[in-house]
Residue frames relative to the residue before (quaternion, step in Angstrom):
aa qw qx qy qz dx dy dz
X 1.0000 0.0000 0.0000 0.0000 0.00 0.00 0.00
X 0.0970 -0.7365 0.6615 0.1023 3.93 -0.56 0.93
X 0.8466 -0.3293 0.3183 0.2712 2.93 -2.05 0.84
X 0.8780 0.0507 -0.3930 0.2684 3.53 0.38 -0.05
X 0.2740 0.6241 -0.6138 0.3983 3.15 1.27 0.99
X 0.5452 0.4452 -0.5210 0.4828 3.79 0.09 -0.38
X 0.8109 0.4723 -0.2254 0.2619 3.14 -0.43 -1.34
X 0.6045 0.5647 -0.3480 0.4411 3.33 1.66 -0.59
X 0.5572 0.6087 -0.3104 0.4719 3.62 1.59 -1.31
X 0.6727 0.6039 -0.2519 0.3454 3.44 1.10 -1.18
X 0.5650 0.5380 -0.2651 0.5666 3.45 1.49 -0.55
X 0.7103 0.4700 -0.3243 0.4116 3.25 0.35 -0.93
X 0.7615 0.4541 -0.2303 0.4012 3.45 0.60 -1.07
X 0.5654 0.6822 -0.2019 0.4173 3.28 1.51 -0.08
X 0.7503 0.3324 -0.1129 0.5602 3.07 1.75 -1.35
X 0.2275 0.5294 -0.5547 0.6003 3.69 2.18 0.66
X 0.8315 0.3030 -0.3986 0.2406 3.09 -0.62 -0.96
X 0.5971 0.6178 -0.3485 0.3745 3.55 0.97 -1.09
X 0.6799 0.6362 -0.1524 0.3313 3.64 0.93 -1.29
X 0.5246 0.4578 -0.1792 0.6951 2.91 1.77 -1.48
X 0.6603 0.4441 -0.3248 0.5112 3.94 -0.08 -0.57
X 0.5558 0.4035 -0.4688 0.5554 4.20 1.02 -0.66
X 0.7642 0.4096 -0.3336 0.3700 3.70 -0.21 -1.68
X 0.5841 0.5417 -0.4311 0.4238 4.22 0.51 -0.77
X 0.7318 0.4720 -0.0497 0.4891 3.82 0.86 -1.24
X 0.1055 -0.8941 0.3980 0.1761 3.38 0.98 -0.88
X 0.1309 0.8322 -0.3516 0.4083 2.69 1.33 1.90
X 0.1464 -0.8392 0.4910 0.1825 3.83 0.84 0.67
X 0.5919 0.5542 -0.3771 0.4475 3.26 0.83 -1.12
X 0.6928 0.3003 -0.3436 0.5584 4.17 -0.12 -0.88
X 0.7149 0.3534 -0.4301 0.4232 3.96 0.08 -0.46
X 0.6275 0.3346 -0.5433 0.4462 3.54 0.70 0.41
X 0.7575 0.4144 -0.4272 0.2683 3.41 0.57 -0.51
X 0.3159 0.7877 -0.3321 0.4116 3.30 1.68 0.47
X 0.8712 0.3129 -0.0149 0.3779 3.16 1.38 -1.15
X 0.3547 0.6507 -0.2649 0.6169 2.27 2.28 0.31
X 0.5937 0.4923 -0.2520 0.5845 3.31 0.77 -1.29
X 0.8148 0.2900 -0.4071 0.2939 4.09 -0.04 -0.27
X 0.3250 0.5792 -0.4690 0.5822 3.24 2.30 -0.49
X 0.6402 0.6440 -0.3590 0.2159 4.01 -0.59 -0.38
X 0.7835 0.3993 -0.0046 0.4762 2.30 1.25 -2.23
X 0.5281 0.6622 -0.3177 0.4262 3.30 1.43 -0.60
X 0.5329 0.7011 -0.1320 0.4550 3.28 1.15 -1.83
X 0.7882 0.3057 -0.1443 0.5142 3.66 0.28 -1.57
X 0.6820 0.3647 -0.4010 0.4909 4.06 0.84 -0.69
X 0.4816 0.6423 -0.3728 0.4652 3.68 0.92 -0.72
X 0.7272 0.3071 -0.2507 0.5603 4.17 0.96 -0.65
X 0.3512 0.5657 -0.5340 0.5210 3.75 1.40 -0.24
X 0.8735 0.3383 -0.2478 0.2474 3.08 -0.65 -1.53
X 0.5438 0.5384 -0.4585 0.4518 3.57 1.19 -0.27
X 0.8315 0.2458 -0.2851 0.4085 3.67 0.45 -0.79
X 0.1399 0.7136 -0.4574 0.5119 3.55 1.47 0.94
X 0.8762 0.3265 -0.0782 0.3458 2.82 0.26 -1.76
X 0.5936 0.6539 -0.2143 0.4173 3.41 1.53 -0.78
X 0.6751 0.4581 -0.2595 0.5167 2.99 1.54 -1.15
X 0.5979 0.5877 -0.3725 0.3979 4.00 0.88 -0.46
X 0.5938 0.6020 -0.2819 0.4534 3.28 1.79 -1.10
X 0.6690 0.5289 -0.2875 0.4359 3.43 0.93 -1.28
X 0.7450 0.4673 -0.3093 0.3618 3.80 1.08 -1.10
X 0.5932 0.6631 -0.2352 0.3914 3.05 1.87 -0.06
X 0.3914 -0.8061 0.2317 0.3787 2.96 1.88 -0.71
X 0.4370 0.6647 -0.3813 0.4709 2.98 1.80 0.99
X 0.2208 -0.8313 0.5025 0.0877 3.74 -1.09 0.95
């Protein structure tokens, strides 16, 4: 797992919580940026996993 897979999980779970914390409060504003935050996080682990993968390809000896 590389550095921005974490960080991608880390987004996401942030903008659960934030979202859940908008709808409990009835705060649209934080429940979008909740959902924003998981669009990010998704976005940033979603490029982890490509060079994850790229790099397993390369140790394999595929181009």
């Amino acid at each position: 797992m590389n550095k921005d897979q974490v960080k991608g999980v880390g987004e996401q779970v942030k903008g659960k919580v934030n979202e859940a914390i908008g709808k409990a409060t009835n705060d649209p504003a934080k429940e979008l940026k909740g959902d924003m935050q998981q669009g990010a996080g998704k976005v940033q682990k979603a490029y982890g996993d490509a060079k994850e993968a790229a790099k397993d390809d390369a140790k394999r000896g595929r181009h």
